[in-house]
N, C-alpha and C positions, 0 to 999 in steps of 0.2 A: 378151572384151568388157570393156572400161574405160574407167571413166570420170576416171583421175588427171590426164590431164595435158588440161585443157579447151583447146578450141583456140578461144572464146569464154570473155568473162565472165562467173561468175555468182554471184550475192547468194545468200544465203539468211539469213532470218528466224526465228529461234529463241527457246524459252523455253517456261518452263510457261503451261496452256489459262489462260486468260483472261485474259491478259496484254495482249493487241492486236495479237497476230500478224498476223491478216488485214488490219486497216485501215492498218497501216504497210506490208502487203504492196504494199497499193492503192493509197496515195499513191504510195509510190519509182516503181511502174511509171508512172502519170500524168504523174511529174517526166521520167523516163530512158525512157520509151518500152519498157516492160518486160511482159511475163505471166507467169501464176503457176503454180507447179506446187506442186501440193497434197501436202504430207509429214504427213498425218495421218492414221493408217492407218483410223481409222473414216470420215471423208468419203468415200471410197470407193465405199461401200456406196447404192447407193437407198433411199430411203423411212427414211433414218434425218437425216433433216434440223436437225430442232430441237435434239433431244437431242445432237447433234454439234457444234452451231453452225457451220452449214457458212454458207460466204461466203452473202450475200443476191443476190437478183435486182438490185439496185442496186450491188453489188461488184459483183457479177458483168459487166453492163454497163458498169464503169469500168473494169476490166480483164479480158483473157481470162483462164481458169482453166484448167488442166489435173487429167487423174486424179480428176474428182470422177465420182460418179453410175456407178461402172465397172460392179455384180455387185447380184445381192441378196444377203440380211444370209446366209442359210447358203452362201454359198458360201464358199471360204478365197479370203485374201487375205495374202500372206504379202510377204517382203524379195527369194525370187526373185520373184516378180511385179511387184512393185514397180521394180524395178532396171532390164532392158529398157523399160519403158514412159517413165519416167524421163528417161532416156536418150533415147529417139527424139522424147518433148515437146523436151526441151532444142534439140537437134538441128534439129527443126522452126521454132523458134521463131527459134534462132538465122539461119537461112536466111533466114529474113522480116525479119533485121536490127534484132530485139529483143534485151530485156536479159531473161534466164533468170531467175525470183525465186521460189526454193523456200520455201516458208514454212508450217511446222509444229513439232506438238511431238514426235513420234516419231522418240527422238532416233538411235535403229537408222537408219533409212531417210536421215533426213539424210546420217549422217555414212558409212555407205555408197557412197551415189551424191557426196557430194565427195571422197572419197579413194577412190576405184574399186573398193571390192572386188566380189568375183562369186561367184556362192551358186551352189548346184549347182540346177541347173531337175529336179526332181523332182515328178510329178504326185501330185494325190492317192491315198490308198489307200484309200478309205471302208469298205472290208471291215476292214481292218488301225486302224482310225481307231475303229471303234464297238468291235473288241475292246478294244483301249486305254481309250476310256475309261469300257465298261463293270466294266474295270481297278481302274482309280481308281476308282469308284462302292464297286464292294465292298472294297476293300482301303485304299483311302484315294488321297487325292494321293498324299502322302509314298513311299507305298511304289512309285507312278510313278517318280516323282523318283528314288527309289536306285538303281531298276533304271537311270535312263538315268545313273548316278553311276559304274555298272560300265562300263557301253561309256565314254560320255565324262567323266570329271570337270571337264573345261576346261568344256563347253558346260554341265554340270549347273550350275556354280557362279554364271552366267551366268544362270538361272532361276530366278524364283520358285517353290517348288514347286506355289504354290495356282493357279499358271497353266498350268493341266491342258491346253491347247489348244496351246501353246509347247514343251510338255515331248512331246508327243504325236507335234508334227512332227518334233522332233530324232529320234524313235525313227524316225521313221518316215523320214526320209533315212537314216538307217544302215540301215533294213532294206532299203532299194532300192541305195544304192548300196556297202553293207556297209563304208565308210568315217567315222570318226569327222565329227559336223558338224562339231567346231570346226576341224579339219582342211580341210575345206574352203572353209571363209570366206580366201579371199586378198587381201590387202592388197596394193595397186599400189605401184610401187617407188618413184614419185617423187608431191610436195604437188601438190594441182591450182591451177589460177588459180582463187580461191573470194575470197569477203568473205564472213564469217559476223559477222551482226550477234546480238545478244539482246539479249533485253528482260526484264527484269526492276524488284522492285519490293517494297518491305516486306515479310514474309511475312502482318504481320496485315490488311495493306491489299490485298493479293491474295486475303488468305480472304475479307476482306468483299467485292471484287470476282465471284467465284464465288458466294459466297452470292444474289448481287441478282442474277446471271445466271441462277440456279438461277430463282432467281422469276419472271423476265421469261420465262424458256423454259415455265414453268407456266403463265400467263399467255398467251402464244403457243400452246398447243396441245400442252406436249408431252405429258402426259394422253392425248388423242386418237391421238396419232402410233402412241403405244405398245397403245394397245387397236388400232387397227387393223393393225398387225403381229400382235398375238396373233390375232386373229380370218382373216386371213390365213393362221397355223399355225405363224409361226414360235416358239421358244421362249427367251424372256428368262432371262438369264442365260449363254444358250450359243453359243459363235462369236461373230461381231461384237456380238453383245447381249448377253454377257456387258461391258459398260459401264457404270459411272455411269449413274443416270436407269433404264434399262433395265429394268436386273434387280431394283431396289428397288421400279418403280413397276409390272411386273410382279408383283410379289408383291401389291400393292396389290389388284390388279386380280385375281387367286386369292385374297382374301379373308384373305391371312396375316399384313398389316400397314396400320395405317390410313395415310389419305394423306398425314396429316402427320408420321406416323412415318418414311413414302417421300420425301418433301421432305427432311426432315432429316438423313436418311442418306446422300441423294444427294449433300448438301452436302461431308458426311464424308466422301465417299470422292471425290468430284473432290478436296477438298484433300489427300487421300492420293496420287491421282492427279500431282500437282503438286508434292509432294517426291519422287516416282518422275521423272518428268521432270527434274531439278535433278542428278539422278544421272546425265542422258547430257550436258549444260548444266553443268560446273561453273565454278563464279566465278575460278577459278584459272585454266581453260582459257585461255592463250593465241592458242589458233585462233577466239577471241569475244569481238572490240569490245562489250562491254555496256552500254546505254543505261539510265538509268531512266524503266520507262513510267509513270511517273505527272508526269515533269517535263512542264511544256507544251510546250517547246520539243523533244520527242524526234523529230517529223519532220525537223524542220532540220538536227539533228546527224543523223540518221541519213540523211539526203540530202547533207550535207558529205562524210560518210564514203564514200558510194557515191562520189560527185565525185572526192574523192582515190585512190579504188582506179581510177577509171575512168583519170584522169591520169596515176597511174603507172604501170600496163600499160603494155605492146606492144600487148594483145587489147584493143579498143574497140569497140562497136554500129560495124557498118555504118551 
């Protein structure tokens, strides 16, 4: 299954969270006749709405969305899952004579599904999953990490080790299909037909864009969102709630930090979040026309630029 050599156009919308991903998503499909498939591996999940900032009910209705609302927050949602599904939006969309427009920060999944690689579809092991990382509990991440360092060092170097949930899978595709994971990530032989735009923007002008989102999502409810998930059963900080907002206001909500200690930390680590993202998004990349999203004018050039990819093609919207 591959996805390198597209036999339709398609955009996709890159760059660290708070950037403007979505509403530039929004606009191009309104200009170009386009839908969106959602490249952010937390939008996914239900019931994690705010804390995600997932498109609104008025995006939404400007343009169609793909891949949101898929699983609840403990389920996994990983790069195999992502990839078929991806795939068959595209596919759908393009039949209906739309313009494909992925647009997220997770920069795995982007650059995956436009240059076709394919992951081994391995189920979960949940027996093998709570050893692991009852694991790391007692032993530490780190000591996670070296163990998956022996099987693979390509895919160890590849993870953070404090991302126990990441580190967890990879053991856990070796133990199912006793083959190294970075081994199995396959890269298709030829570029696809893609436009990959980004957006980007100051870094200190970005922090304070995240800061004032942070607020307006507090504002919004997202306080609520996350007590009703706790009270539900699920567990902040782990699998999909291990995010930003989450696990800090979770803790709030266990009594171990006050709210504005959780506000302010949340800050902190979405903009860690956002020099993490810059890491799959580099300014050098040549496969990323970069806009700045704080010029006014960024939908226009960023709708010139579709116009010209669209022009130069062979592949054009039905």
């Amino acid at each position: 299954m591959t996805l390198a050599i597209h036999e339709k156009p398609l955009v996709a919308i890159v760059g660290p969270t708070a950037v403007g991903k979505t509403s530039l998503a929004v606009d191009l499909c309104q200009r170009f006749g386009g839908e969106v498939i959602n490249a952010d591996s937390r939008q996914a999940y239900r019931c994690m709405d705010i804390g995600t900032a997932k498109p609104t009910t008025e995006e939404r209705s400007q343009a169609p969305h793909h891949l949101l609302d898929l699983l609840d927050p403990a389920e996994h949602f990983g790069l195999g899952a992502f990839l078929p599904l991806a795939k068959q939006a595209a596919l759908d969309i393009a039949a209906r004579g739309k313009l494909s427009m992925v647009a997220g920060g997770t920069g795995q999944y982007v650059w995956a599904m436009l240059e076709g690689q394919t992951v081994p579809a391995v189920p979960p092991n949940l027996e093998l999953r709570a050893s692991l990382e009852k694991e790391a509990e007692t032993n530490g991440a780190q000591a996670l990490h070296d163990r998956l360092r022996e099987i693979d060092p390509v895919r160890a170097d590849a993870l953070d080790p404090r991302n126990v949930r990441r580190v967890v899978r990879a053991l856990e595709i070796y133990q199912a299909t006793n083959q190294r994971p970075s081994e199995l990530v396959q890269e298709a032989p030829a570029i696809g037909n893609y436009l990959v735009i980004g957006l980007t923007m100051d870094r200190k002008a970005l922090y304070q864009r995240i800061d004032d989102r942070v607020d307006a999502m507090m504002q919004a409810g997202f306080l609520a969102e996350v007590q009703a998930l706790a009270e539900a059963g699920y567990l902040m900080g782990q699998g999909a709630l291990d995010s930003p907002g989450y696990r800090e206001l979770g803790l709030h909500i266990d009594g171990e930090m006050s709210l504005e200690d959780a506000v302010a930390r949340t800050k902190t680590q979405t903009h860690r979040l956002a020099r993490r993202q810059y890491t799959w998004f580099k300014a050098a990349d040549p496969r990323i026309c970069w806009l700045d999203a704080s010029d006014s004018g960024v939908s226009e050039r960023a709708a010139e630029l579709v116009s010209g990819y669209l022009a130069a093609g062979r592949m054009v919207p039905e």
